[in-house]
C-alpha positions as CSV (number, residue, x, y, z in Angstrom):
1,X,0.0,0.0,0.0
2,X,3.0,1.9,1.1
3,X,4.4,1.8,-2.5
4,X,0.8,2.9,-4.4
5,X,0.5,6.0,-2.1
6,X,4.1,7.3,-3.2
7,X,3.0,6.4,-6.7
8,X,0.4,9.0,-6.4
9,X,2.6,11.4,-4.9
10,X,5.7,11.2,-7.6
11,X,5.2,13.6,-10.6
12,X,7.4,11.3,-13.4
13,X,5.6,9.1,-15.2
14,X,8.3,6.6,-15.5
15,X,8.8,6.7,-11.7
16,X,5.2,6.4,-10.9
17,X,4.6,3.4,-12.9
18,X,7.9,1.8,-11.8
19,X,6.2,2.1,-8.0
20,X,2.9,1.2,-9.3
21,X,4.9,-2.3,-10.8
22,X,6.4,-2.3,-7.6
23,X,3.4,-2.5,-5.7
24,X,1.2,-5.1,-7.8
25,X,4.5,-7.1,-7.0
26,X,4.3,-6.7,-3.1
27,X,0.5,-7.9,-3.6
28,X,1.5,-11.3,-5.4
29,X,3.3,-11.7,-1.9
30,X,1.4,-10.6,0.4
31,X,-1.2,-13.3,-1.2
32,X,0.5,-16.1,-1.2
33,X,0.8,-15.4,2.4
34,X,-2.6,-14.9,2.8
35,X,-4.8,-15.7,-0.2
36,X,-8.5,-15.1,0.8
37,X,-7.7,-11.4,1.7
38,X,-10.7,-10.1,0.0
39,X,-9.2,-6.5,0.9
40,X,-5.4,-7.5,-0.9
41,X,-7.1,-8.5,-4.4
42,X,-9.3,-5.0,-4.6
43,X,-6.4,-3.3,-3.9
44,X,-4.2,-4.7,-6.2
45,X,-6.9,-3.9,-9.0
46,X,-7.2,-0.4,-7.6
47,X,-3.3,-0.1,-8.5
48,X,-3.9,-2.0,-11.5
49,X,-6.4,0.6,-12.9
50,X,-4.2,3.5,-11.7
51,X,-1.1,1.5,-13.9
52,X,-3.4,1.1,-17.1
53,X,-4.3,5.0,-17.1
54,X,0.0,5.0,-17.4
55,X,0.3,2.9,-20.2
56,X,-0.3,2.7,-23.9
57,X,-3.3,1.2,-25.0
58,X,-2.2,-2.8,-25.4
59,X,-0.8,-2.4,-22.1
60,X,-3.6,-0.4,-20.8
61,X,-5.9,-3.1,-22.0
62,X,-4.4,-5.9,-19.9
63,X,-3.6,-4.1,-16.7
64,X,-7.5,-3.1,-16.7
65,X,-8.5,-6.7,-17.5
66,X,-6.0,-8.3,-14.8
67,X,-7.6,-5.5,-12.4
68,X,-11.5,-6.7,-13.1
69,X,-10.1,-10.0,-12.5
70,X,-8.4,-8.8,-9.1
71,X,-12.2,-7.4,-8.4
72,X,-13.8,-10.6,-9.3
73,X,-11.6,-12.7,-7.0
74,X,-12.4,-10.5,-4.4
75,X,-16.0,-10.7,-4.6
76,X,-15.7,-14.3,-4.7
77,X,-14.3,-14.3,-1.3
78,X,-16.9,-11.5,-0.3
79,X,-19.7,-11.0,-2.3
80,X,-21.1,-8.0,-0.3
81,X,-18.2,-5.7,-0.9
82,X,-20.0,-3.0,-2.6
83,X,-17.0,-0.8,-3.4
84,X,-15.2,-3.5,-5.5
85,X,-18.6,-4.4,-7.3
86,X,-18.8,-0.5,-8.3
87,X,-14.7,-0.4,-9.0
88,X,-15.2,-3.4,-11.2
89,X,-18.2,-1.7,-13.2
90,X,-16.0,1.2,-13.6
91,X,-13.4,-0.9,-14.6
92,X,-15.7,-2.7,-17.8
93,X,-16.7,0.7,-18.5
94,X,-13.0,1.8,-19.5
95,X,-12.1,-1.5,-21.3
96,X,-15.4,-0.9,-23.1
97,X,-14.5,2.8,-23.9
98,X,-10.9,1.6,-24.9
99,X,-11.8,-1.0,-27.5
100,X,-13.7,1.2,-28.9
101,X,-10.8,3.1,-29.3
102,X,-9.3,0.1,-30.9
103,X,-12.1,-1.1,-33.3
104,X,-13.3,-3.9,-31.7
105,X,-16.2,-5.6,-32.9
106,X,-19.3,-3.8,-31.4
107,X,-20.6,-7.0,-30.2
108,X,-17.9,-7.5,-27.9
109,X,-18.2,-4.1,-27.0
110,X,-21.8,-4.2,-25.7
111,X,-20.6,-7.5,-24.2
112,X,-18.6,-5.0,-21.9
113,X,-21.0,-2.6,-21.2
114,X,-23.8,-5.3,-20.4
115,X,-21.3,-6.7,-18.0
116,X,-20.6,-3.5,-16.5
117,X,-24.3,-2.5,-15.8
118,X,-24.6,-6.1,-14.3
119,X,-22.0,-5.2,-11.8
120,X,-23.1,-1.9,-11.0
121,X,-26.8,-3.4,-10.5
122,X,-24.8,-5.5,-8.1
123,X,-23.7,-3.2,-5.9
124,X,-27.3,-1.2,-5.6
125,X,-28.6,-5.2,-4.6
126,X,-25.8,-5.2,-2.1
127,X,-26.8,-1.3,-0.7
128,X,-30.5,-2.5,-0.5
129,X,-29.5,-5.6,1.0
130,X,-26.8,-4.3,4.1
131,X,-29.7,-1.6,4.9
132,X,-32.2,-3.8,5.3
133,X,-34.4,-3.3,2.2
């Protein structure tokens, strides 16, 4: 965690996404040593998102696909984390908006998008659901 908060605090690019490298790194450790942290996996696809905003678009593309599947291995260990449900509906919503970038076939374009108002339903079910509704 140490290393993604100085990643956000450095001004070079190069520097940044060397710490941001850095960090996804310490996360591989940290769950080998404890692999149902729920909390480890969202934040490795928080820094995972942050390191595909660095990157050129091929690059981009497969740190924001390793980060929704960070954010889907943490909802499988807790399916009422609401945060990581919205973070991984974000998430769809960039790879969407970068294969259209790429021409992609629209199919697997609405694909995304379908997938990312799926998840973002989710998360109002799990908001209705911890309050009771």
């Amino acid at each position: 965690m140490a290393l993604s908060f100085m990643a956000k605090k450095t001004d070079g690019k190069r520097e940044r996404l060397r710490l941001l490298k850095l960090s996804s790194l310490k996360f591989e450790s940290a769950l080998r040593a404890l692999p149902d942290s729920f909390m480890t996996l969202y934040q490795w696809g928080c820094v995972l998102v942050e390191e595909s905003n660095m990157n050129v678009a091929a690059k981009a593309q497969q740190s924001l696909e390793r980060a929704c599947e960070k954010f889907r291995e943490a909802m499988m260990i807790n399916p009422k984390f609401q945060e990581c449900q919205l973070r991984l509906g974000d998430a769809l919503i960039q790879l969407a908006k970068m294969k259209t970038t790429t021409d992609v076939k629209s199919r697997a374009i609405k694909k995304l998008y379908k997938q990312a108002s799926e998840e973002l339903r989710k998360s109002l079910d799990i908001t209705a659901d911890f309050r009771g509704f």
